[in-house]
N, C-alpha and C positions, 0 to 999 in steps of 0.2 A: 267874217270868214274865220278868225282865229276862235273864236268863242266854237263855231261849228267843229271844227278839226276837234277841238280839248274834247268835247264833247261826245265827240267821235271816239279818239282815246281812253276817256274816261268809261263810257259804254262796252268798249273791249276789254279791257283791265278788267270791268267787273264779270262779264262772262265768261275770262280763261280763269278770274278768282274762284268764281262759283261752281264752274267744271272740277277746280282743285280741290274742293271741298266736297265734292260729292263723290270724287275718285276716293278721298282718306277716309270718307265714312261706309263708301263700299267695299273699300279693305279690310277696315274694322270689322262690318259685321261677317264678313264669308269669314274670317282667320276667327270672332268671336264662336259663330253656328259649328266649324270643325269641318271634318270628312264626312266626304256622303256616305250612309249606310245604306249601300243598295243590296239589296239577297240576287238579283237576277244576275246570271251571269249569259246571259245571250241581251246585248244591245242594238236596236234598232233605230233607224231614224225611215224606212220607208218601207213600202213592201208591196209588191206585184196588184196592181189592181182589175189586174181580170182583161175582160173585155169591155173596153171602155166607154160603147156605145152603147152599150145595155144598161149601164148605172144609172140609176133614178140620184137626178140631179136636184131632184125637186127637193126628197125628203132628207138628200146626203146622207153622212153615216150612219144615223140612227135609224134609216129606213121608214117607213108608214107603221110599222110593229111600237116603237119608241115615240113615235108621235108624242106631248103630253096631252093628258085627257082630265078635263074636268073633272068633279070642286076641284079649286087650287087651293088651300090652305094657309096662311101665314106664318112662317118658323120666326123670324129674326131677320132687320136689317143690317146692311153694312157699310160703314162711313169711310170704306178706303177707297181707293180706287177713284178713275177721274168724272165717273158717273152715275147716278143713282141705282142701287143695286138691292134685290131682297132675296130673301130662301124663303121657298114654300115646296108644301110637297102636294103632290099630285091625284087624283081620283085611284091612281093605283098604287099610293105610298111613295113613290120613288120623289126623290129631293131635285129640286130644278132651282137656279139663281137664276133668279128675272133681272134682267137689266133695260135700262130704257136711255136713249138719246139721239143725239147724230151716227153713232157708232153703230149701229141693230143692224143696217140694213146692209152695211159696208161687210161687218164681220160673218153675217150669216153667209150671205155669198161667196166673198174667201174660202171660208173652212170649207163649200163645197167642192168649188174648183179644186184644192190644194189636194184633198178626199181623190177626188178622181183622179189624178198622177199619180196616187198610190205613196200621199203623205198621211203622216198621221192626222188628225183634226177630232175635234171635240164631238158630240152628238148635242146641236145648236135646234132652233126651230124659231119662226116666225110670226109670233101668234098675234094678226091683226086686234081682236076683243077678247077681254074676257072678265071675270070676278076673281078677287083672291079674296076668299073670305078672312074675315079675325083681321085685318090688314090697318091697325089704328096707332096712333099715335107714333106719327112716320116722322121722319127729320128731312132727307135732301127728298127722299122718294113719296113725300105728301103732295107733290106736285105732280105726281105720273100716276097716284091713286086716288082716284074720286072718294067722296066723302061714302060714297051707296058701295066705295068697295072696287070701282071696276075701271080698267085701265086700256090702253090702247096702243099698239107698234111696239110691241115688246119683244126680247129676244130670250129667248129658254134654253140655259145650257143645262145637262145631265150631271148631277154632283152623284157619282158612282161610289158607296161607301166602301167595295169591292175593289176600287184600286185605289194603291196609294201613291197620291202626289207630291210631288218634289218640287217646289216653287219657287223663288228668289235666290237666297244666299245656295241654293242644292240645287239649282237650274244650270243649265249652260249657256259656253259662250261660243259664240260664232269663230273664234278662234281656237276655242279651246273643248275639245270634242271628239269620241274616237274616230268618226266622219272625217275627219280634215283632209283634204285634196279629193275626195273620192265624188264621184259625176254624181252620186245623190246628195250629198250636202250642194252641191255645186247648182243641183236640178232645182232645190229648194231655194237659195239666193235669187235665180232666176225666176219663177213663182213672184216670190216679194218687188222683184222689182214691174214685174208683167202687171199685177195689182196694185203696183203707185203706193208699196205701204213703207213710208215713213219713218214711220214709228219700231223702229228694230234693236231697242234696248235690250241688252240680255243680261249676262249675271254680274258681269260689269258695273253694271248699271245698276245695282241692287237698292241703291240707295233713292232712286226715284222711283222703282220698280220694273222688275224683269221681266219681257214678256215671252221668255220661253220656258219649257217645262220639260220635268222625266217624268212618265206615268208607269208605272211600274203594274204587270199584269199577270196575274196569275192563270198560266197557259195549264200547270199539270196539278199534282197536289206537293209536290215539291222543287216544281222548278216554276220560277217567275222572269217574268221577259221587262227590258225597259225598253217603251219607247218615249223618242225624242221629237218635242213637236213646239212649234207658236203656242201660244194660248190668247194670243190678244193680235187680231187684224183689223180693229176697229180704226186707223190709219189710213186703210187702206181706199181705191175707187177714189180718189180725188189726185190734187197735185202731189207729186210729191216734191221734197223741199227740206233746206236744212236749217231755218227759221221757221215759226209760227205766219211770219207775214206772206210764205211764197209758198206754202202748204195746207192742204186742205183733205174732207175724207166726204166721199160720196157727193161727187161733182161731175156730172157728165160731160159737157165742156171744158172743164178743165183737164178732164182726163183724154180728154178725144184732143183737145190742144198738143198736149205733151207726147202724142205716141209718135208724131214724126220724127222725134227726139228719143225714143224706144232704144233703137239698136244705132249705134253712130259709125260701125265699121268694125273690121276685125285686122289684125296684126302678128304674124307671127303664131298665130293659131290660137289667139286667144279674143275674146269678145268684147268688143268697147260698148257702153253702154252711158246715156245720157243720165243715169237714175242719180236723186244724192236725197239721202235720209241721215236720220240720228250716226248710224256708222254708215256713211258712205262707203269705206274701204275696203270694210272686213265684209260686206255681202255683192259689191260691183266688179272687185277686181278679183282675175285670175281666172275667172271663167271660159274656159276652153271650148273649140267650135265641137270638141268631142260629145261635152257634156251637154248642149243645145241639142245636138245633133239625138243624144239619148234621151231627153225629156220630151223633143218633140216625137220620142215613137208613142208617146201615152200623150202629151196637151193636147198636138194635131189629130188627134180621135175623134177629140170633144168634137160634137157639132154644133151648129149656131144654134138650131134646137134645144140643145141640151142648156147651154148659157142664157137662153132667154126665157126657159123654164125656169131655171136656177134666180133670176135675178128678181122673175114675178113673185116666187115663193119666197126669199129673202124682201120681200115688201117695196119693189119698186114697179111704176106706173109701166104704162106699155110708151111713153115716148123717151125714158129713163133706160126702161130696161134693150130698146133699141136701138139707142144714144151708145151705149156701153161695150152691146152684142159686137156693134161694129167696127168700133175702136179695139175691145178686145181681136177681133179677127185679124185687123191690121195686125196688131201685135205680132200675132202668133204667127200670120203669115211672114213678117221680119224673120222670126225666127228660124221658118219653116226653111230660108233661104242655106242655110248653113248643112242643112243635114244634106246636101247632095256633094258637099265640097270633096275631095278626095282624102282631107287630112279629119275629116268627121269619121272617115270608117273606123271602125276598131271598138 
């Protein structure tokens, strides 16, 4: 029994050492990288998505126009990040990082759903088969490219040479943001936690890697806009959890286990929520029945339609993709509960 406890202690000790060590070297590097040089002086973090039953949730942002299109061509792999990753460019030149894992099917889906609220998201795609020619002498990623070249369950993001990205030490933090209190940063916590994602490092966090970003966009020829978005939901569609042992990514049962657990009550006007990831704090708390009540004039849009479209083209089966449809709906009907309260108006 006492061998267990030291053991116990000892295990703690070295996780708030290691948490200490990665706060000092995330300091280091933001105060080493300096100030952000941003040119945009209009920052966003959302923006009016239309009418939200009409969005093709299949091809999300990138639309069927942006699709990628054969030969794929080989640029350069890359050894960071927690999964095999490459650049190639495409039948019509444009550069795409292929990435392959558990994560493909979680994050293509995400970026859709969060797309449709009228967040920002990447232009992602779900390419069951295909060839990347020239694709030879691979390191993590010789296991996801056959020897003849050709690969399978891939996810294809758009590397836009056209904007410029701001990543890690020039990212943001969920506390620290011009967004802070406002029903859209607020709309976007709830998001992350409706999709069970975990994984909510931010610049913080730099020192393991950040997974939000500025993308900076060239709207006139002299004014440039920033927007503020995730870049990594691969997290997400399983348990969430604030250990490796109690969290998971693209788990239909585990996701459908956890939604009774979704919304735990409200207080005082603000929304309790079962969720706990990497920051539990900075994305669960403070959420107002206000800010519920305004995201669900855009989530409650989506139809099961549109989500089980979404989930076949992000690469899951049909007893996957309606495993998920339905747990998400619970969800969202949780939520839905809130927008008729009296202290939701406004």
């Amino acid at each position: 029994m006492q061998t267990t406890v030291l053991a116990a202690l000892a295990a703690a000790a070295l996780v708030v050492a290691t948490r200490v060590v990665w706060r000092a070297i995330g300091a280091y590097r933001i105060t080493r990288a300096g100030p952000r040089r941003l040119r945009a002086a209009r920052h966003l973090i959302w923006r009016d998505p239309g009418d939200v039953r009409a969005l093709d949730l299949v091809h999300g942002p990138g639309g069927p126009d942006d699709e990628p299109r054969e030969p794929f061509r080989f640029i350069e792999e890359h050894l960071s990040g927690s999964q095999p990753c490459v650049s190639v460019t495409d039948g019509r030149g444009r550069r795409w990082r292929v990435k392959w894992g558990h994560e493909v099917r979680a994050e293509n889906f995400a970026v859709r759903l969060v797309w449709a609220c009228g967040y920002f998201a990447e232009t992602t795609y779900f390419i069951a088969t295909g060839t990347i020619q020239g694709a030879t002498n691979l390191s993590r990623a010789r296991a996801c490219i056959g020897d003849d070249c050709t690969f399978a369950d891939a996810r294809f993001e758009l590397d836009d040479p056209d904007v410029r990205k701001l990543f890690e030490e020039h990212s943001w933090a969920w506390n620290d943001n011009p967004f802070v209190g406002t029903r859209e940063l607020h709309g976007l916590k709830v998001l992350t936690m409706l999709l069970s994602d975990w994984d909510t490092k931010d610049r913080r966090d730099v020192a393991r890697g950040s997974n939000t970003a500025i993308f900076e966009h060239r709207v006139r020829r002299f004014r440039w806009e920033a927007r503020y978005l995730i870049t990594d939901w691969g997290g997400s569609m399983g348990k969430w959890g604030v250990t490796i042992v109690t969290r998971g990514r693209w788990d239909p049962a585990g996701f459908a286990a956890q939604t009774r657990d979704f919304v735990k009550g409200a207080e005082n006007g603000v929304v309790r929520f079962g969720y706990a990831g990497q920051r539990t704090a900075d994305v669960a708390d403070g959420i107002r029945v206000a800010d519920v009540a305004w995201l669900i004039g855009y989530l409650g849009r989506i139809s099961d339609a549109q989500i089980h479209e979404a989930l076949i083209a992000s690469g899951a089966n049909e007893e996957e993709a309606s495993a998920f449809t339905l747990a998400l709906r619970d969800r969202i009907t949780q939520l839905s509960a809130f927008s008729s309260q009296p202290s939701a108006v406004g």
